[in-house]
Backbone as XML, in Angstrom:
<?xml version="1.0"?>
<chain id="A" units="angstrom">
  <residue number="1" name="UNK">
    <atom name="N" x="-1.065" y="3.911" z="-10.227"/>
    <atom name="CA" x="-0.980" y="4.947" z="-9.217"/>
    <atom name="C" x="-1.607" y="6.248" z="-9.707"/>
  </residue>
  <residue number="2" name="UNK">
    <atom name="N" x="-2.202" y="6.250" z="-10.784"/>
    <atom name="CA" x="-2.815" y="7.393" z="-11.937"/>
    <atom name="C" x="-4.159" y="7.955" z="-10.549"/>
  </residue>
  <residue number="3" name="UNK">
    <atom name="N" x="-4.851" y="6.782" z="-10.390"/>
    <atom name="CA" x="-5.726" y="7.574" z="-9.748"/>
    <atom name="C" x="-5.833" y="8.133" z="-8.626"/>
  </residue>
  <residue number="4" name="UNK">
    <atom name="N" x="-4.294" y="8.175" z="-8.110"/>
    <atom name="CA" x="-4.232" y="8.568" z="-6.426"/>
    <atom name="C" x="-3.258" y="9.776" z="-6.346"/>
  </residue>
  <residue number="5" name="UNK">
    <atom name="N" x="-3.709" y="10.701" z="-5.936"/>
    <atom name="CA" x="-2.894" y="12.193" z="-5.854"/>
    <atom name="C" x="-2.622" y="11.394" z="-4.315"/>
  </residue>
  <residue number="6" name="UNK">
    <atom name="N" x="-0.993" y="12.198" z="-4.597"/>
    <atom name="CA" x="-0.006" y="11.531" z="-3.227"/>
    <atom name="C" x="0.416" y="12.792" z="-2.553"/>
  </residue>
  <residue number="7" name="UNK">
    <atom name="N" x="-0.021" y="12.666" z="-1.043"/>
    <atom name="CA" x="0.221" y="13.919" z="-0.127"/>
    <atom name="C" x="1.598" y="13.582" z="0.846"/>
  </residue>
  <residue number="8" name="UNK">
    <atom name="N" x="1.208" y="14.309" z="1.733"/>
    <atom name="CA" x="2.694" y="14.063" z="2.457"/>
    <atom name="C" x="3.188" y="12.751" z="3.174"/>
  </residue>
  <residue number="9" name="UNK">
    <atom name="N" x="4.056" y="12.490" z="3.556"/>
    <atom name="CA" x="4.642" y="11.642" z="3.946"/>
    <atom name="C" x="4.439" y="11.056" z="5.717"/>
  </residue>
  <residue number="10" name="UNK">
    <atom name="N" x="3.735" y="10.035" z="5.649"/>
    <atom name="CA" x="3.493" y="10.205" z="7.221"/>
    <atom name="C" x="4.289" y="9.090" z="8.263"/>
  </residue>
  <residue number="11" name="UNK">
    <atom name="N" x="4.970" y="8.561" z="7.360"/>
    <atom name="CA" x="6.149" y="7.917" z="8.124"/>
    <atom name="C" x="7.075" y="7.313" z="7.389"/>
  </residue>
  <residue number="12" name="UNK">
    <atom name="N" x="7.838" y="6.945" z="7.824"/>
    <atom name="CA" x="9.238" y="6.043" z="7.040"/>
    <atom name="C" x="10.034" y="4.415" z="8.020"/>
  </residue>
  <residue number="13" name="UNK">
    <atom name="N" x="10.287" y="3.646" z="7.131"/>
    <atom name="CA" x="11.180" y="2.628" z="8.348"/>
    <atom name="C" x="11.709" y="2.009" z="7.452"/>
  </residue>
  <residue number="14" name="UNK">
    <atom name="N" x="12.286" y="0.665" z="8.085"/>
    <atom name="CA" x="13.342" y="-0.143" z="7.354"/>
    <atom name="C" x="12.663" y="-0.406" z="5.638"/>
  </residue>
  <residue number="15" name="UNK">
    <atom name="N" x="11.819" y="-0.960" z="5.549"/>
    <atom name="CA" x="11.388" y="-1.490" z="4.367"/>
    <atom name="C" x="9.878" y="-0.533" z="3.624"/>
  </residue>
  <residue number="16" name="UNK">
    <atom name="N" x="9.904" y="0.310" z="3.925"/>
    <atom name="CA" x="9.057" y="1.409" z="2.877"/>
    <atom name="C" x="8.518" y="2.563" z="3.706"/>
  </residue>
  <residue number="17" name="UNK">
    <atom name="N" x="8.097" y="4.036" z="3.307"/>
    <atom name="CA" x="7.787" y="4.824" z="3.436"/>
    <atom name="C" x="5.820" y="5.101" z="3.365"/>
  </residue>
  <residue number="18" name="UNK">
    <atom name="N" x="5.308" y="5.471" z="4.258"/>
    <atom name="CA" x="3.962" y="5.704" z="4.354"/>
    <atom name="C" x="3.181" y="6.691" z="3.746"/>
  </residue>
  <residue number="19" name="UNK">
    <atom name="N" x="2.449" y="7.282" z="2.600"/>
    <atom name="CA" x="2.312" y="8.513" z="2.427"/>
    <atom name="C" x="0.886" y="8.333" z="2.319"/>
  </residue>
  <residue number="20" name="UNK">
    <atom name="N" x="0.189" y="9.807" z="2.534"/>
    <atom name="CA" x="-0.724" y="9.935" z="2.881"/>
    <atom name="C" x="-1.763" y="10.490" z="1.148"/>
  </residue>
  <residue number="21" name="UNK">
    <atom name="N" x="-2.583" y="10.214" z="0.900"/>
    <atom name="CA" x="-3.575" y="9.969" z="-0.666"/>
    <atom name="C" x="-4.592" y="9.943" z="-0.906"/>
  </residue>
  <residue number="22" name="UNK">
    <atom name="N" x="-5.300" y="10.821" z="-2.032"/>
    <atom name="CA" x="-6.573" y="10.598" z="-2.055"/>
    <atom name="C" x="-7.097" y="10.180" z="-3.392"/>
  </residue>
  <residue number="23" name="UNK">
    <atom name="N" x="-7.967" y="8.730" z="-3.207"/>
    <atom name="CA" x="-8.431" y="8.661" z="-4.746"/>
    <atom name="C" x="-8.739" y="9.671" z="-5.596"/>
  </residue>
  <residue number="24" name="UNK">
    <atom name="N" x="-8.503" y="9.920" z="-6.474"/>
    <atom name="CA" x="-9.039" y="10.795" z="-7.671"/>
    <atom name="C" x="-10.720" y="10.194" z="-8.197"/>
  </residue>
  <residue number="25" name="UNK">
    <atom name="N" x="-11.290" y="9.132" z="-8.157"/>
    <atom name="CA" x="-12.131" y="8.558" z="-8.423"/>
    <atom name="C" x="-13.415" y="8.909" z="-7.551"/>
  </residue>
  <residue number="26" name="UNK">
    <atom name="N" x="-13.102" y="9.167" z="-6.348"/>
    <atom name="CA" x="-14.180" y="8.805" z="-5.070"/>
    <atom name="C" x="-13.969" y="9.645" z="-4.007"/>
  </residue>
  <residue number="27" name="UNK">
    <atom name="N" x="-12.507" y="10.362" z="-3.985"/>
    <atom name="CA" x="-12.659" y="11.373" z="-2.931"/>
    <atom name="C" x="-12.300" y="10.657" z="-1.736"/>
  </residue>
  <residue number="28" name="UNK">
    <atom name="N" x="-11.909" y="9.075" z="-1.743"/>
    <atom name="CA" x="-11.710" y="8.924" z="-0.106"/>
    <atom name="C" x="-9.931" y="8.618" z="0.195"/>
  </residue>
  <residue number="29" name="UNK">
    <atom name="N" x="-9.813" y="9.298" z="1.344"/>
    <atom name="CA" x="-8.823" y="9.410" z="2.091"/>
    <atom name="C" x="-7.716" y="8.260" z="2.061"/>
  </residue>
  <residue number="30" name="UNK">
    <atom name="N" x="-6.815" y="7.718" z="1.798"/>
    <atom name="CA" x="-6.311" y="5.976" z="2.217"/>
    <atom name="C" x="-4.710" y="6.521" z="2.279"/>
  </residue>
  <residue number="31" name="UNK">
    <atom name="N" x="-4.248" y="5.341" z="2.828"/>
    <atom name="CA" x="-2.514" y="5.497" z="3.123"/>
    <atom name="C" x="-1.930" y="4.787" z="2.015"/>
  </residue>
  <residue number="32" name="UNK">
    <atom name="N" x="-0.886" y="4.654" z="1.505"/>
    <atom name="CA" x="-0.220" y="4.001" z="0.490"/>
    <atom name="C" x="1.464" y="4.173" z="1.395"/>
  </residue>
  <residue number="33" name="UNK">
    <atom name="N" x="1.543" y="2.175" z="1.492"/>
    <atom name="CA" x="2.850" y="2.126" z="1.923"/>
    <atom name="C" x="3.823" y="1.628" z="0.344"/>
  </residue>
  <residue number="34" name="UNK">
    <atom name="N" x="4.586" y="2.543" z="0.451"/>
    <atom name="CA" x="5.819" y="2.298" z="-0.642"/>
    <atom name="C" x="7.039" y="1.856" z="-0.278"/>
  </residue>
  <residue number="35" name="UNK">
    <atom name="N" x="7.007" y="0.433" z="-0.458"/>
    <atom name="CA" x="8.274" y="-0.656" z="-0.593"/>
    <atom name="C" x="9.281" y="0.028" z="-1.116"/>
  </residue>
  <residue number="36" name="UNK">
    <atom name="N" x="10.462" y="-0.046" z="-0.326"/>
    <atom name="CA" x="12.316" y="0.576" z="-0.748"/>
    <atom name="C" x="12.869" y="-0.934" z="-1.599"/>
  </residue>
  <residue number="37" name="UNK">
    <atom name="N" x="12.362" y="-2.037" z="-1.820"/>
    <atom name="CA" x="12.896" y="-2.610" z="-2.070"/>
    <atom name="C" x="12.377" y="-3.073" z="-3.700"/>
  </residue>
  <residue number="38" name="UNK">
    <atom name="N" x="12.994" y="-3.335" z="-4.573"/>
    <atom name="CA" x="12.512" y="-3.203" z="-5.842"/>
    <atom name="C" x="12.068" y="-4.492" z="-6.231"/>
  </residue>
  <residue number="39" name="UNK">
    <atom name="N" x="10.973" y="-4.748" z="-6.756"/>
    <atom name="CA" x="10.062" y="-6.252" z="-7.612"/>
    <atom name="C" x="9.812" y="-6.237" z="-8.743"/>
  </residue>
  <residue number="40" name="UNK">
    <atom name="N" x="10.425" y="-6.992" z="-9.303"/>
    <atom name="CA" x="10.815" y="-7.807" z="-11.052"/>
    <atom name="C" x="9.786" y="-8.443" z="-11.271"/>
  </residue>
  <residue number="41" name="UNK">
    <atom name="N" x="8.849" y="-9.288" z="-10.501"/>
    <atom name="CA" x="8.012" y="-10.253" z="-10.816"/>
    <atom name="C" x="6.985" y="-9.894" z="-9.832"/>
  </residue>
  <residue number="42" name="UNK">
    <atom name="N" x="5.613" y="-10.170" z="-10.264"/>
    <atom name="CA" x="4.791" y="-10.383" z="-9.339"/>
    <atom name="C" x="4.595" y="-11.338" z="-8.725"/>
  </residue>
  <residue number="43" name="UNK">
    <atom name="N" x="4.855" y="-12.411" z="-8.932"/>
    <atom name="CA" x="5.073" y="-13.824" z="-8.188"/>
    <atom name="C" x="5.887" y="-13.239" z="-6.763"/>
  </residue>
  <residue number="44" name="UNK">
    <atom name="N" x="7.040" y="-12.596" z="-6.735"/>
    <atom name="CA" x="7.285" y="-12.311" z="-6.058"/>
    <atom name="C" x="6.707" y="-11.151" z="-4.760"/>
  </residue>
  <residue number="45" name="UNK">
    <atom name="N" x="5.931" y="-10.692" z="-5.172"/>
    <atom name="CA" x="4.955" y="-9.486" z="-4.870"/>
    <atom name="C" x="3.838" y="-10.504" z="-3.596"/>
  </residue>
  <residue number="46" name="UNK">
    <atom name="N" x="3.376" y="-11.103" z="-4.516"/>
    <atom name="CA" x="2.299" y="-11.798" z="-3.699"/>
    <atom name="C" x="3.007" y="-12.908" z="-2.550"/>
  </residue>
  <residue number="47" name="UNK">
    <atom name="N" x="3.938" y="-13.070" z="-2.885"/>
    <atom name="CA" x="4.867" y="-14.426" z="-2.123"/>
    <atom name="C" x="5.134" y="-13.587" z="-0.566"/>
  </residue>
  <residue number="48" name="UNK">
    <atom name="N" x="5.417" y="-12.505" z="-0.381"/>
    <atom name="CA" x="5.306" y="-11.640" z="0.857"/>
    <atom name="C" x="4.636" y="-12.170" z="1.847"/>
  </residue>
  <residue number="49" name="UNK">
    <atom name="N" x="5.329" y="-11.944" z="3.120"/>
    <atom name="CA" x="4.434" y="-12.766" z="4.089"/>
    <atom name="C" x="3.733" y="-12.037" z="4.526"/>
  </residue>
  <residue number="50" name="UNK">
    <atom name="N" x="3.811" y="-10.498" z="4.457"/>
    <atom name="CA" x="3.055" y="-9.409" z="4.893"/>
    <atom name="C" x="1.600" y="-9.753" z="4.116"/>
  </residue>
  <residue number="51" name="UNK">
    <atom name="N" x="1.747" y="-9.429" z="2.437"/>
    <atom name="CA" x="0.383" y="-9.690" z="1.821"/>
    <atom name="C" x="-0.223" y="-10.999" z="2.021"/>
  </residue>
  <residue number="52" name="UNK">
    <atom name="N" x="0.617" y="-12.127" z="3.027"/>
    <atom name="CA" x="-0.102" y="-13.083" z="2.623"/>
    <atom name="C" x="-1.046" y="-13.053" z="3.967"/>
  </residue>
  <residue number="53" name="UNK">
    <atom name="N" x="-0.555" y="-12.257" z="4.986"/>
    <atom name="CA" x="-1.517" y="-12.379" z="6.295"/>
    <atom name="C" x="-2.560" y="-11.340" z="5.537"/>
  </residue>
  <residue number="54" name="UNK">
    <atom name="N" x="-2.286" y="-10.495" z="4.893"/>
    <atom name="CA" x="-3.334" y="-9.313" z="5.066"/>
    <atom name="C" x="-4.515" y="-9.396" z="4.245"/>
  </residue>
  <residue number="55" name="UNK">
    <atom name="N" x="-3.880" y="-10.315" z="3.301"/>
    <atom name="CA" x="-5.016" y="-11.118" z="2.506"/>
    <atom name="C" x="-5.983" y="-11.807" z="3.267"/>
  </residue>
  <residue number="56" name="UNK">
    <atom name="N" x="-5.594" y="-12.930" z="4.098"/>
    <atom name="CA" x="-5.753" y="-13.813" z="4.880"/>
    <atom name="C" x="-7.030" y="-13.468" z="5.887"/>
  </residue>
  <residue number="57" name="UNK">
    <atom name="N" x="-6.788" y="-12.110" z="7.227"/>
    <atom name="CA" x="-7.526" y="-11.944" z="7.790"/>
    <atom name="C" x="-8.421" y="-10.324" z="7.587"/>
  </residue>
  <residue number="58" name="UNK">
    <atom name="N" x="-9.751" y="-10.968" z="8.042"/>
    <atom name="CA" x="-10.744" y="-9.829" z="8.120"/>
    <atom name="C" x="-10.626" y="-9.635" z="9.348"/>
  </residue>
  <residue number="59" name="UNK">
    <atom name="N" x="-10.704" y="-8.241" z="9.872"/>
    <atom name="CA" x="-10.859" y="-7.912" z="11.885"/>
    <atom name="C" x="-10.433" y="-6.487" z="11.789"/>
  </residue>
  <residue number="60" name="UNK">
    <atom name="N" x="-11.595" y="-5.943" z="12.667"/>
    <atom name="CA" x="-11.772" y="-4.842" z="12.981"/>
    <atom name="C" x="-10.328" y="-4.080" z="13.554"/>
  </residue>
  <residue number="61" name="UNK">
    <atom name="N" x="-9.964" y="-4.472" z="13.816"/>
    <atom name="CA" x="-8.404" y="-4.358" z="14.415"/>
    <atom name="C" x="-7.457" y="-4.222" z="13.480"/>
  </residue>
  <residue number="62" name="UNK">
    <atom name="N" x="-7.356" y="-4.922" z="12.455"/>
    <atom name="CA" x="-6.664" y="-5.102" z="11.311"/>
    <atom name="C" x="-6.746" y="-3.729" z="10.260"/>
  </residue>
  <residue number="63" name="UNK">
    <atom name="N" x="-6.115" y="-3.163" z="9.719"/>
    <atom name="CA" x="-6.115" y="-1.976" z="9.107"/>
    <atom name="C" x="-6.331" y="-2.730" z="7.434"/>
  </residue>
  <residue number="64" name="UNK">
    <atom name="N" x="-7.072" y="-2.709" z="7.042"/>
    <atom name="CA" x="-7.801" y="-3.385" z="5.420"/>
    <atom name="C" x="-7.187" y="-2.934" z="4.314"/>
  </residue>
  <residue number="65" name="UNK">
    <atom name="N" x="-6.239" y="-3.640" z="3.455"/>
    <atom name="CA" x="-5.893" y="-3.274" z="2.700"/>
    <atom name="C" x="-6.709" y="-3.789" z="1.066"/>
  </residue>
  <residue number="66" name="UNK">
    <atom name="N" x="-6.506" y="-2.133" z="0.354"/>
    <atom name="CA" x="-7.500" y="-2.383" z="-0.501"/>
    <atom name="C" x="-7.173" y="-2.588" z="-2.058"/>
  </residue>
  <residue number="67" name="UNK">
    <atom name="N" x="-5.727" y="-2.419" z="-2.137"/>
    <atom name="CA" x="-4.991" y="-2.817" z="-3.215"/>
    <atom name="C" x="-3.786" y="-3.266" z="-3.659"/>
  </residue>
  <residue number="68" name="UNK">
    <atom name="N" x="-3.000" y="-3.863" z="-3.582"/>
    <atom name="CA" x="-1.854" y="-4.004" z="-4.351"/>
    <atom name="C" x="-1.375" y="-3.334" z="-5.636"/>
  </residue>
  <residue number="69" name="UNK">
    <atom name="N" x="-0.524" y="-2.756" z="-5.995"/>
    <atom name="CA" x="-0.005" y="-1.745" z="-7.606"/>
    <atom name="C" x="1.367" y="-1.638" z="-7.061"/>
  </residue>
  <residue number="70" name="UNK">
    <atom name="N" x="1.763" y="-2.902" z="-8.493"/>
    <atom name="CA" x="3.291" y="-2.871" z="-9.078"/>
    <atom name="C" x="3.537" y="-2.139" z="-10.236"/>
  </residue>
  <residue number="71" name="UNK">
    <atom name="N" x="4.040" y="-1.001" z="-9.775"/>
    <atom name="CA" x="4.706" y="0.058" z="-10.898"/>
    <atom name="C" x="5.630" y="0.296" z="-11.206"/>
  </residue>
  <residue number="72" name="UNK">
    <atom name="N" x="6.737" y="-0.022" z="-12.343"/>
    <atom name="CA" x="8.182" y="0.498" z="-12.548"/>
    <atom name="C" x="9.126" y="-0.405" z="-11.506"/>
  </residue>
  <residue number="73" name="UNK">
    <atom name="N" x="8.449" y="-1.726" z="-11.189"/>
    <atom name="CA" x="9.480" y="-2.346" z="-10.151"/>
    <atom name="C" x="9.202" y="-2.093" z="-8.723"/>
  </residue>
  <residue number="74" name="UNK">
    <atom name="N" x="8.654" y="-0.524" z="-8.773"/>
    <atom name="CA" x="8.193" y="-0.634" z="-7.351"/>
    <atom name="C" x="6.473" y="-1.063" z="-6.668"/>
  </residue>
  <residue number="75" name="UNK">
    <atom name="N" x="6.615" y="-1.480" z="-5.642"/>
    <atom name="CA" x="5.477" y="-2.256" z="-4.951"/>
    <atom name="C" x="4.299" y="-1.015" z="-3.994"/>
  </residue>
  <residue number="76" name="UNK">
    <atom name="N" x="3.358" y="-0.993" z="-4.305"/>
    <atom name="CA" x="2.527" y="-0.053" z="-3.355"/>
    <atom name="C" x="1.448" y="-0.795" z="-2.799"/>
  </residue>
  <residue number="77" name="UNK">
    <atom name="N" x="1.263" y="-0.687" z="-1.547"/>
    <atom name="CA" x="0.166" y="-1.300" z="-0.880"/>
    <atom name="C" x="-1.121" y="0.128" z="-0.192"/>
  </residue>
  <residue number="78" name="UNK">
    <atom name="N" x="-2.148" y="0.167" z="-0.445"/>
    <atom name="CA" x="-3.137" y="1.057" z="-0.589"/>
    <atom name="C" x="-4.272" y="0.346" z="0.674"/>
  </residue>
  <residue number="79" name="UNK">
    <atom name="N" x="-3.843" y="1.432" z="1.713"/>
    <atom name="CA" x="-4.341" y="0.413" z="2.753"/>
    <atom name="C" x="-5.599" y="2.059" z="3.006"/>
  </residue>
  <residue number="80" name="UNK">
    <atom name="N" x="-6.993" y="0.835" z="3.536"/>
    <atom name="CA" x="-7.693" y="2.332" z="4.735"/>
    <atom name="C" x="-6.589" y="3.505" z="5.837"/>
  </residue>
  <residue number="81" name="UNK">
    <atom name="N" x="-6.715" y="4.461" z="5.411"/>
    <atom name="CA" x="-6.715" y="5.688" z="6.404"/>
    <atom name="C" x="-6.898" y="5.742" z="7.301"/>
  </residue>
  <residue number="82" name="UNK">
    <atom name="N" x="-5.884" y="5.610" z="8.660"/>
    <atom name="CA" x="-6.304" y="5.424" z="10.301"/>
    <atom name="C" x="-5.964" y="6.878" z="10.708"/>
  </residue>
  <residue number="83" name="UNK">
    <atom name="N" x="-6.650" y="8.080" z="11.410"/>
    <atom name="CA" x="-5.909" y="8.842" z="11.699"/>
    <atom name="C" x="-4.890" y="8.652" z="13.285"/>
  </residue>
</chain>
């Protein structure tokens, strides 16, 4: 998470909080959703049915996610920036 300065918060719900980020590397804009729920294993990380669709499909429609980062137990998903 080193290379992503984390801005404000642009939503919240049952299972993680949305905040708004900008690479430190490249300057571009992206959302990072942060999981409330804590991961021991990455096996478990990838086993998600969320990452397993988002892996799965390409479509313009689909908001592209561009990383996965398990830190300290917690799970971050680093998706494109929709305003």
């Amino acid at each position: 998470m080193e290379k992503y300065k984390v801005g404000k918060v642009l939503g919240d719900g049952t299972f993680g909080s949305v905040l708004k980020a900008v690479n430190t590397c490249n300057g571009e804009i992206v959302a990072i959703k942060k999981m409330k729920t804590k991961y021991y294993k990455w096996d478990d990380c990838i086993g998600l049915p969320e990452i397993k669709a988002l892996m799965k499909f390409r479509h313009p429609n689909i908001v592209k996610l561009h990383e996965i980062i398990k830190e300290n137990n917690e799970l971050h998903f680093v998706f494109e920036f929709m305003d």
